[in-house]
C-alpha positions in Angstrom: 0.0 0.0 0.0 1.3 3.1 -1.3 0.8 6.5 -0.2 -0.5 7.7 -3.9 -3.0 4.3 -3.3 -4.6 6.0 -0.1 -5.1 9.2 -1.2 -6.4 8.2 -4.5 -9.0 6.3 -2.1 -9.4 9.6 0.0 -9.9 11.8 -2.6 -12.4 9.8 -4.0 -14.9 9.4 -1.0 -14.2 13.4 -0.8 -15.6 13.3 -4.0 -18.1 11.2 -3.6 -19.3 12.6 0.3 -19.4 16.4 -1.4 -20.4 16.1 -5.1 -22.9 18.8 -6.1 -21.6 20.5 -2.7 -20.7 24.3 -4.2 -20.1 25.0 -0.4 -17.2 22.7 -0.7 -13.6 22.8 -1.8 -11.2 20.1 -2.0 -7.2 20.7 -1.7 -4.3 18.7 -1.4 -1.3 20.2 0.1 -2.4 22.8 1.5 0.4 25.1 3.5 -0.1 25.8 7.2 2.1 28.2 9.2 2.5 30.1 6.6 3.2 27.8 3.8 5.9 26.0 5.9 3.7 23.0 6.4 1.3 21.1 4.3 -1.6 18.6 5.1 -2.2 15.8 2.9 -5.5 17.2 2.0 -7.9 19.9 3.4 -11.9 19.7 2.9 -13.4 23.4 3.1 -16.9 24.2 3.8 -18.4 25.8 7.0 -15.2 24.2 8.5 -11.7 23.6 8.0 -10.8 20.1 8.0 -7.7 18.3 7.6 -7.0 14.7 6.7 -3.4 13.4 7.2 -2.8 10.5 5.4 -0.1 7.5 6.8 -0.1 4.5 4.3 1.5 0.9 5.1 5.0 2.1 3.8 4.9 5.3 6.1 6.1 5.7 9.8 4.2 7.7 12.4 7.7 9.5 13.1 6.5 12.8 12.3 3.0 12.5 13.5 3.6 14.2 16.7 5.2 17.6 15.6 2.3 17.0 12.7 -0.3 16.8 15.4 1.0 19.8 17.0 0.7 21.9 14.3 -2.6 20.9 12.9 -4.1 21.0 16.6 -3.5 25.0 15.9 -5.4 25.5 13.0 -8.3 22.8 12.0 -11.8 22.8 13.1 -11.6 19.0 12.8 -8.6 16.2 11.8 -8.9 12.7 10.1 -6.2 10.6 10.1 -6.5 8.0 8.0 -3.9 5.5 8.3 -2.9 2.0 8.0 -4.6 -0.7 9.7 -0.4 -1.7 11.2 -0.3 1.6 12.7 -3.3 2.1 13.8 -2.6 1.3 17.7 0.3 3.2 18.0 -1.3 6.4 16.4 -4.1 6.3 19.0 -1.3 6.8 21.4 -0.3 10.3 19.7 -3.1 11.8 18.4 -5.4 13.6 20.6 -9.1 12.3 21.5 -11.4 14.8 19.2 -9.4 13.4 15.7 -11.4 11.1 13.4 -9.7 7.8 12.2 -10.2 6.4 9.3 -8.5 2.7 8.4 -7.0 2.0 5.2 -6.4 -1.6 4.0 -5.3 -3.0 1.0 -4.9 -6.5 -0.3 -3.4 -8.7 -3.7 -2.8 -5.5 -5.6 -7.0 -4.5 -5.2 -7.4 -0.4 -4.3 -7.0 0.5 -0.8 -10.8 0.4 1.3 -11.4 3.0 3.7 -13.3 1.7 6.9 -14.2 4.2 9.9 -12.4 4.2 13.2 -13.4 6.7 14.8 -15.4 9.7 14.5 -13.9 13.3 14.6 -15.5 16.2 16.9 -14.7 19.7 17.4 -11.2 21.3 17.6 -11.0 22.5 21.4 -7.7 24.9 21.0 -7.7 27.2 17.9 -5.1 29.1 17.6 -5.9 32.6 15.8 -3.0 34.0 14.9 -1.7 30.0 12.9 -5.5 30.1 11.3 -4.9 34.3 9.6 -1.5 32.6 8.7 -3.2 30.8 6.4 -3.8 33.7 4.1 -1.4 35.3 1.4 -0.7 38.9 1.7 -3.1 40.0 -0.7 -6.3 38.5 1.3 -5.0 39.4 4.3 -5.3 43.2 3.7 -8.4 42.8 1.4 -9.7 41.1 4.8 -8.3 43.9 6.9 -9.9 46.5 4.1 -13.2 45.5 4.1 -13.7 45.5 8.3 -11.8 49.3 8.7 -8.6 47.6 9.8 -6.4 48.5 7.0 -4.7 51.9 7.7 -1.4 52.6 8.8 -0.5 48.6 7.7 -1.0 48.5 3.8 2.9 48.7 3.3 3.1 46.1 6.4 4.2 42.5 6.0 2.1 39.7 6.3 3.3 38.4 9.7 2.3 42.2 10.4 -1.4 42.0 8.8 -2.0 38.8 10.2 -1.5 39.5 13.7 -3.6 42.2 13.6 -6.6 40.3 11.7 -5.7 37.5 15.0 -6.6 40.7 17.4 -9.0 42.7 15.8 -11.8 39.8 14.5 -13.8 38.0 16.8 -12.5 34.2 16.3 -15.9 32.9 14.4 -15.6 35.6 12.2 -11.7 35.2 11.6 -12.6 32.1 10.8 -15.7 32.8 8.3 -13.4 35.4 6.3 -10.4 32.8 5.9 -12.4 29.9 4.7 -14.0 32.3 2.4 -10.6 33.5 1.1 -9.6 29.6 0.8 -12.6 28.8 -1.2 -11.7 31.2 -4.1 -7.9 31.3 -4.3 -6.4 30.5 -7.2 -3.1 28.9 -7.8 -2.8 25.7 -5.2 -0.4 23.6 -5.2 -2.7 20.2 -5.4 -5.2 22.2 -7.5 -4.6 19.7 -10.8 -6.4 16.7 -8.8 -9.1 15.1 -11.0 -11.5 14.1 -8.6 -11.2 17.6 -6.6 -14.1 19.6 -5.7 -14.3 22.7 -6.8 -15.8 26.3 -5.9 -16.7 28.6 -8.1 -13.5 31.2 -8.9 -14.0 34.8 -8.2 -12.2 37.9 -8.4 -10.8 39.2 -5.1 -12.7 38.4 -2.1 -12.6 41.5 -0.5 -10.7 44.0 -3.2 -8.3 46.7 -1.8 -8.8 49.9 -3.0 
């Protein structure tokens, strides 16, 4: 079982558990803390979630400082991993991730069986979830609620600590799902069976 084997499973019960969904976009790779970190894929909607994805050939040896990270930013986190892992993972993941089991047998496509459900993220972070913006949303963000003088010429560590202080965290979060759903230009955004949203012109446009 190959890593390309699960998420080729993954990304087609995505497909299949969203299609017709224009709420919903489908990502692969998509950069956390500022682009230095990527999740195997990312499911946006009315929340973020994140799916990590440990196949048969992987180790769990970065799942921890993985697990830290993600803890920061996702409203919810699947892990779907190997059923030869899947004891020791429960050990490092915390309780509120999802689990989903991947097997795979005589060459046939890996079958995805759930482990566990997922439930809330208890620890947001907002100041790691505005980190998920480029520049250019960030301001349009900080445009459109007032928050934009004196920190156009800013850098983005700079606009996003302010848009961590200034919005409520429900609204934080609204305006940078809303910004995920219509960027243009991800990484994993060549995936055949990935849902897409409608692409607009700048969310919120600066002036």
């Amino acid at each position: 079982m190959r890593d390309r084997d699960v998420r080729t499973a993954v990304l087609t019960e995505l497909d299949a558990l969203h299609a017709g969904d224009a709420n919903t976009r489908v990502v692969q790779e998509m950069g956390i803390w500022a682009g230095s970190v990527r999740v195997d894929v990312a499911v946006i909607n009315g929340e973020l979630h994140g799916f990590e994805l440990k196949s048969a050939r992987d180790t769990l040896e970065r799942l921890p400082a993985q697990a830290a990270l993600y803890n920061q930013v996702f409203d919810r986190v699947t892990l779907v991993v190997a059923e030869r892992h899947a004891d020791k993972a429960l050990h490092i993941i915390p309780d509120w991730w999802g689990i989903w089991l991947a097997s795979a047998s005589n060459e046939q496509p890996v079958v995805l069986a759930p482990g566990r459900s997922n439930a809330s993220n208890p620890n947001l972070q907002p100041v790691q979830i505005a980190r998920l913006l480029w520049r250019a949303e960030a301001l349009g963000i900080l445009d459109h609620h007032g928050l934009a003088r004196g920190f156009r010429s800013k850098p983005v560590e700079a606009l996003t600590h302010r848009l961590a202080a200034e919005l409520p965290l429900d609204l934080l979060r609204d305006e940078v799902r809303l910004a995920l759903k219509v960027r243009q230009g991800w990484l994993g955004d060549n995936a055949p069976q990935q849902c897409k949203m409608p692409i607009h012109a700048n969310l919120h446009p600066v002036e």
